[in-house]
ROMAR-985682 format. One line per field, with one value per atom (N, C-alpha, C, O): residue number from 1; chain; atom name; z, y, x. Coordinates in steps of 0.001 Angstrom, whole numbers, plus 524288, in hexadecimal, padded with zeros to 5 digits. Example, Ala and Ser with C-alpha at 12.3 -4.5 7.8 and 13.67 -1.06 7.14 Angstrom:
// residues 2
k = (1_1_1_1_2_2_2_2)
c = (A_A_A_A_A_A_A_A)
a = (N_CA_C_O_N_CA_C_O)
pz = (81E78_81E78_81E78_82111_81BA8_81BE4_81EBE_81F67)
py = (7E9C6_7EE6C_7F31C_7F309_7F736_7FBDC_8001E_80472)
px = (83386_8300C_83390_8379C_83232_83566_83264_83461)
This chain:
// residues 70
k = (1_1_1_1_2_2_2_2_3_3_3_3_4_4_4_4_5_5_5_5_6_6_6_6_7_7_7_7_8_8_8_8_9_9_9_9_10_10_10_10_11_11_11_11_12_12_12_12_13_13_13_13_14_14_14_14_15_15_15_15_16_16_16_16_17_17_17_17_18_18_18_18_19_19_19_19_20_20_20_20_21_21_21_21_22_22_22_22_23_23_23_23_24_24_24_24_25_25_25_25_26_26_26_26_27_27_27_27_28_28_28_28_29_29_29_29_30_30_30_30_31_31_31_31_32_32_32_32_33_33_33_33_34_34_34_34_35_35_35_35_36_36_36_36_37_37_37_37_38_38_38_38_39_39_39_39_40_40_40_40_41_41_41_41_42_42_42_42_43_43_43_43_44_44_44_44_45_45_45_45_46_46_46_46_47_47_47_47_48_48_48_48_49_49_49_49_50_50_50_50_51_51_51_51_52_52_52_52_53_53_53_53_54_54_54_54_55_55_55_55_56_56_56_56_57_57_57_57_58_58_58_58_59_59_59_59_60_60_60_60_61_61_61_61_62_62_62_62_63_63_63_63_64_64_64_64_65_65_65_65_66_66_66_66_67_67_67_67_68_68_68_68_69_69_69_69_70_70_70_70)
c = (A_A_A_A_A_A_A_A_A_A_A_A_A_A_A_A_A_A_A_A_A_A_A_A_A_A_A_A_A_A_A_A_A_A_A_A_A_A_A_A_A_A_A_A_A_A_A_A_A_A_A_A_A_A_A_A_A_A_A_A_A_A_A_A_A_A_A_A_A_A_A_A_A_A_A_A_A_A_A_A_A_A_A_A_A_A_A_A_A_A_A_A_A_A_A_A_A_A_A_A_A_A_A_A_A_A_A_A_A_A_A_A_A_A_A_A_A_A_A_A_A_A_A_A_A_A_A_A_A_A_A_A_A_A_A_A_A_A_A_A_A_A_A_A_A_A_A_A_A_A_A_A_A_A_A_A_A_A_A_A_A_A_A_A_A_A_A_A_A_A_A_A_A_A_A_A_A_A_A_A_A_A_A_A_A_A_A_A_A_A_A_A_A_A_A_A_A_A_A_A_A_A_A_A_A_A_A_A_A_A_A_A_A_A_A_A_A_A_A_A_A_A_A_A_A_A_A_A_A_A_A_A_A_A_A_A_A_A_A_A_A_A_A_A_A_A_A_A_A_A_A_A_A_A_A_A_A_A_A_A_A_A_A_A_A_A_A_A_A_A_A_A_A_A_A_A_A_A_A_A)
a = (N_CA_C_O_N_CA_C_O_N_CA_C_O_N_CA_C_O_N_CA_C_O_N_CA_C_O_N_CA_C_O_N_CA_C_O_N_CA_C_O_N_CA_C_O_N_CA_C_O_N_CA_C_O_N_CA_C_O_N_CA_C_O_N_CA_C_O_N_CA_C_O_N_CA_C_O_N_CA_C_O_N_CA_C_O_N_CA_C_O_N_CA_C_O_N_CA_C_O_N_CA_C_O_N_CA_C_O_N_CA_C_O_N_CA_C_O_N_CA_C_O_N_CA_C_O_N_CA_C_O_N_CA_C_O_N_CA_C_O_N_CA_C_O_N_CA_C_O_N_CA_C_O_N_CA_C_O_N_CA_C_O_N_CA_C_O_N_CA_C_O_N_CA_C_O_N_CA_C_O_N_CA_C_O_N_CA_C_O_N_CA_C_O_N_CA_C_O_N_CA_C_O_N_CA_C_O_N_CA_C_O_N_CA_C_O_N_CA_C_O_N_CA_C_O_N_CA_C_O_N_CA_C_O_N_CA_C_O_N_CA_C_O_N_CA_C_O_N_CA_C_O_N_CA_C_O_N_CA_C_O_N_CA_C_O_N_CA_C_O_N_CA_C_O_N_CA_C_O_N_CA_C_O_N_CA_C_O_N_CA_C_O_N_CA_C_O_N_CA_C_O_N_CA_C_O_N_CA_C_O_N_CA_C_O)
pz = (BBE93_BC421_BC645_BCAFC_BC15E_BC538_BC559_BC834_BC31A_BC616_BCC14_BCFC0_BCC92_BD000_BD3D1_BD751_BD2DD_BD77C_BD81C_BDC8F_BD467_BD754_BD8E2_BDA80_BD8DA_BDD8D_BE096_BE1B2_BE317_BE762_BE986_BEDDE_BE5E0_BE4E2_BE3BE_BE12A_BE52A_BE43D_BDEF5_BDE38_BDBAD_BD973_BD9C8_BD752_BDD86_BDF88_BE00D_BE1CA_BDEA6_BE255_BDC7D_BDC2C_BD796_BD3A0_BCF9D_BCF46_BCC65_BC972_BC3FA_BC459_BBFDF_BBBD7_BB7E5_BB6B6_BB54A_BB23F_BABAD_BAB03_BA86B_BA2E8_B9E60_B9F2D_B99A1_B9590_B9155_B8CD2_B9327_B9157_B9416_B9865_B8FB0_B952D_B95A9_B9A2E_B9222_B92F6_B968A_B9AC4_B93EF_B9585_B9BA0_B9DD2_B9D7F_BA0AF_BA575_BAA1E_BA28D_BA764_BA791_BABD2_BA423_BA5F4_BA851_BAAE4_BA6EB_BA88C_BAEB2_BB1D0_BAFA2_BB5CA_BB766_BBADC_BB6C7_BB860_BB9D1_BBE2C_BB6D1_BB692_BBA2F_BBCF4_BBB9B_BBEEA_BC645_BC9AA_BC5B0_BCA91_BCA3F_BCEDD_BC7DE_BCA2A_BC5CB_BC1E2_BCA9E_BC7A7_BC26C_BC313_BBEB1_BBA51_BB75B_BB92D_BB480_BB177_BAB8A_BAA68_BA97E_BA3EE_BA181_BA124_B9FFC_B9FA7_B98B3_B95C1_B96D2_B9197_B8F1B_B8CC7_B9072_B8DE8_B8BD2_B8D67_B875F_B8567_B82C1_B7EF9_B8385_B806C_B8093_B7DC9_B8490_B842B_B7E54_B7A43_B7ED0_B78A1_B7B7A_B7E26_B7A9B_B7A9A_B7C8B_B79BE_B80BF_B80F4_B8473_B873F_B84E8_B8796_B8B49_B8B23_B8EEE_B9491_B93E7_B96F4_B8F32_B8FDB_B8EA7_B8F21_B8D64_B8B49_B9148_B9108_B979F_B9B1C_B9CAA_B9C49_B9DDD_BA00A_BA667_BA83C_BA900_BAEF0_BB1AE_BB05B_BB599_BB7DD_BBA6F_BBB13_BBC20_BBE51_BBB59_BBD71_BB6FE_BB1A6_BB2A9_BB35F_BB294_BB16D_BAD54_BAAF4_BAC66_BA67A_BA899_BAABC_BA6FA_BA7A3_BA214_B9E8A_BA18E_B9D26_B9EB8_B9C35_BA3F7_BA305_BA81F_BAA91_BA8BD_BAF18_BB318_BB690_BB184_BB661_BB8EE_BBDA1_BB626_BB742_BBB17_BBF91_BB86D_BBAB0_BBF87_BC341_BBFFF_BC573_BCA3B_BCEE2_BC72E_BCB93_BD075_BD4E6_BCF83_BD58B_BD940_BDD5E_BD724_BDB4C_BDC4E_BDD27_BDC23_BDCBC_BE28E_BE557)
py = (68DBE_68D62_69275_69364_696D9_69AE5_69DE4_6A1B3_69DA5_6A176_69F7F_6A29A_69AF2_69759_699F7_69CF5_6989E_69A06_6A0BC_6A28A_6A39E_6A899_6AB3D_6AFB6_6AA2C_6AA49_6A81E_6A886_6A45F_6A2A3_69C2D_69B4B_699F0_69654_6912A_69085_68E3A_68860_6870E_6897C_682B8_680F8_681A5_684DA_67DB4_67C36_6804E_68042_683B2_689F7_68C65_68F22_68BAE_68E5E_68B47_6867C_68F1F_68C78_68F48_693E7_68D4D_68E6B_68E05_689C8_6937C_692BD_69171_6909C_691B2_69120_6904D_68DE8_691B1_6905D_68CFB_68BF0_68BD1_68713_68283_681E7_67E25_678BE_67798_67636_6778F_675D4_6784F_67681_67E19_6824A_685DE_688B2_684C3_686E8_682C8_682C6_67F58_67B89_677B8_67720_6755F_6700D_670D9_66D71_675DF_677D1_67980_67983_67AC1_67C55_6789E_67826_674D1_67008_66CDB_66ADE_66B94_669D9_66B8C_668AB_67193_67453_67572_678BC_66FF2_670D2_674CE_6759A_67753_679F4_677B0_6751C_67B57_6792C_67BE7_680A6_67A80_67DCD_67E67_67AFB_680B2_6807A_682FC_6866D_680C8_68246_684B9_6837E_68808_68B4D_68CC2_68DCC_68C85_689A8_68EF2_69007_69256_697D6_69928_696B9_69E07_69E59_69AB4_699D9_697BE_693D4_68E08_68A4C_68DE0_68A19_68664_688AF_68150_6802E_67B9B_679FF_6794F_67529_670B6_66FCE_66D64_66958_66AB3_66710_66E27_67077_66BEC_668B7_66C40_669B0_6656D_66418_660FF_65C0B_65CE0_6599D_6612E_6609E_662B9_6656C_6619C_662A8_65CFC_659DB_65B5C_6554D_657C3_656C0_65A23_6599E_659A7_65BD1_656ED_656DA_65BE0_65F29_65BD2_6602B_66518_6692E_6647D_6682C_66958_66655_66F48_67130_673FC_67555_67518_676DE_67950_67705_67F99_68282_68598_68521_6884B_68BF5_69157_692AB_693F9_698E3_697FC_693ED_69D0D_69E94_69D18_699C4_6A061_6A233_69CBB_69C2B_69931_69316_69092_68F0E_690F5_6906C_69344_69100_69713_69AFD_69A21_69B54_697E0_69781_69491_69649_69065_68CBA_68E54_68C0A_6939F_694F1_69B8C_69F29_69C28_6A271_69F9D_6A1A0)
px = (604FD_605DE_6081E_60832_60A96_60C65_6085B_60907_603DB_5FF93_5FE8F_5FE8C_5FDDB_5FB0B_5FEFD_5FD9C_603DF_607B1_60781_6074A_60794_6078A_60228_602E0_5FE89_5FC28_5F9EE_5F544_5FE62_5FE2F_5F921_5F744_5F8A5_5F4E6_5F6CC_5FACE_5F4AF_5F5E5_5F18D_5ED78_5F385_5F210_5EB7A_5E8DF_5E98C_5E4D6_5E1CC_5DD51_5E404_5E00D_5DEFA_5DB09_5E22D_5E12C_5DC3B_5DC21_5D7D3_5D519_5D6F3_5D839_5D725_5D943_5D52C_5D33B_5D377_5CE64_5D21D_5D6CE_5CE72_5D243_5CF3C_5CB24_5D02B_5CC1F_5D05A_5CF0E_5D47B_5D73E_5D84A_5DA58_5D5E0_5D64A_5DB89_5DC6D_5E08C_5E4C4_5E816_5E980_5E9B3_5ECDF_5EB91_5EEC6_5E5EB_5E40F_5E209_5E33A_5DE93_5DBB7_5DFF8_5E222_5E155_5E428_5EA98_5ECCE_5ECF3_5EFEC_5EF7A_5F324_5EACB_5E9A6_5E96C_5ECBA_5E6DE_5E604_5EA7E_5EA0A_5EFAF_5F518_5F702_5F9B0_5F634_5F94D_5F72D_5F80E_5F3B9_5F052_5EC39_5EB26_5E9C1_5E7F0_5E092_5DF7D_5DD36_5DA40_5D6B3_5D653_5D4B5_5D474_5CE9B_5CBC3_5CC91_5C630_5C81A_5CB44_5C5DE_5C362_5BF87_5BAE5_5C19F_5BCCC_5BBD0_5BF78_5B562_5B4EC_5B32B_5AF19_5B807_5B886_5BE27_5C1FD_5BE8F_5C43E_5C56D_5C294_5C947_5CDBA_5C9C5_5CAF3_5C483_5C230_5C002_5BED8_5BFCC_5BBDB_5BC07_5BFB0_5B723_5B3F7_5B6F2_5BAC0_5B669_5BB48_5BF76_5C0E6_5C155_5C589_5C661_5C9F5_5C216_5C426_5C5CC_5C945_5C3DD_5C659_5CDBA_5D13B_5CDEB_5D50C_5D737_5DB30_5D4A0_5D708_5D8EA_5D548_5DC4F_5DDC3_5DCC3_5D86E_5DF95_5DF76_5DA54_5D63E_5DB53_5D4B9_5D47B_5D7EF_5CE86_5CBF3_5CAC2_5C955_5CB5D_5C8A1_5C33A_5BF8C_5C371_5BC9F_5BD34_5C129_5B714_5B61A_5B05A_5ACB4_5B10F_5AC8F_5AB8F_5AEC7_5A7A3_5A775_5ABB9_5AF9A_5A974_5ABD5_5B046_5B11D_5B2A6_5B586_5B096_5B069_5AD16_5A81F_5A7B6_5A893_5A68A_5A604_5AB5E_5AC40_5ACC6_5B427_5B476_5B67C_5B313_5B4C6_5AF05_5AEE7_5AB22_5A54A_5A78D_5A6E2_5AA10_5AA0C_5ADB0_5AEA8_5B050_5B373_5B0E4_5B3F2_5ACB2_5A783_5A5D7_5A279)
């Protein structure tokens, strides 16, 4: 949250990419904000089901992750 807070952003406004479902997505997710998975790096097979919070996505890369906001 102190990124979120220093520059100047609410929760709702931040997207949080991540190639860890726990430490990265479900953590964003906890913290309001909203989050993707991405099935690169720290990724392996499965990942997304170990997210509990709703509104979990799951793409292969960033590029995917970053298209709906181009």
């Amino acid at each position: 949250m102190a990124a979120v807070n220093s520059v100047d952003c609410v929760p709702e406004e931040v997207f949080m990419i991540g190639d860890d479902a726990e430490a990265d997505v479900e953590g964003a997710l906890k913290a309001g904000l909203r989050a993707c998975l991405v099935q690169t790096g720290k990724y392996r097979q499965g990942d997304e089901s170990r997210i509990l919070s709703l509104g979990r996505e799951c793409v292969p890369s960033v590029v995917e992750a970053i298209s709906p906001f181009l």
